[in-house]
N, C-alpha and C positions, 0 to 999 in steps of 0.2 A: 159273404165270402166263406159263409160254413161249406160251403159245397165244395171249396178248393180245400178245404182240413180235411172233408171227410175221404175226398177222390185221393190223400196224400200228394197231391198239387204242388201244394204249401203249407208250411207253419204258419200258426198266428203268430210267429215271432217273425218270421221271414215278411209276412203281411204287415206287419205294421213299422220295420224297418227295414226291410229290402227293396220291397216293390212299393212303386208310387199306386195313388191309387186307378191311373191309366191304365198303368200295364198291370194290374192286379185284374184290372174288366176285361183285359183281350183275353189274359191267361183264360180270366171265363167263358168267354165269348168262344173260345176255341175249343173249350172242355165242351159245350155246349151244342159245338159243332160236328166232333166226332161223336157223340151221342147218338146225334141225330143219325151221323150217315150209318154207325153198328146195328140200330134199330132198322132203319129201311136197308140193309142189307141183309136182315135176321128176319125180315117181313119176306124179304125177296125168293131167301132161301127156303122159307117156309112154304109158297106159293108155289116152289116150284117141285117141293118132296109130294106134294096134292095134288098137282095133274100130272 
């Protein structure tokens, strides 16, 4: 869950009394997702400044 402190996601305070530990993995799960899609859209945009 370091990776939601460090993205400012969440606090370790909010993590170990606000969120269960469910919704603490989707919040991840989601940080995890738009990652993905800024990367393959920074790959995309890349590919296309090259041809």
């Amino acid at each position: 869950m370091y990776v939601l402190i460090k993205a400012r996601l969440a606090s370790k305070m909010e993590l170990e009394t606000v969120y269960t530990l469910d919704e603490a993995l989707k919040l991840y799960a989601l940080y995890c997702m738009d990652m993905d899609i800024e990367r393959g859209q920074a790959e995309e945009l890349k590919n296309k400044v090259q041809t």
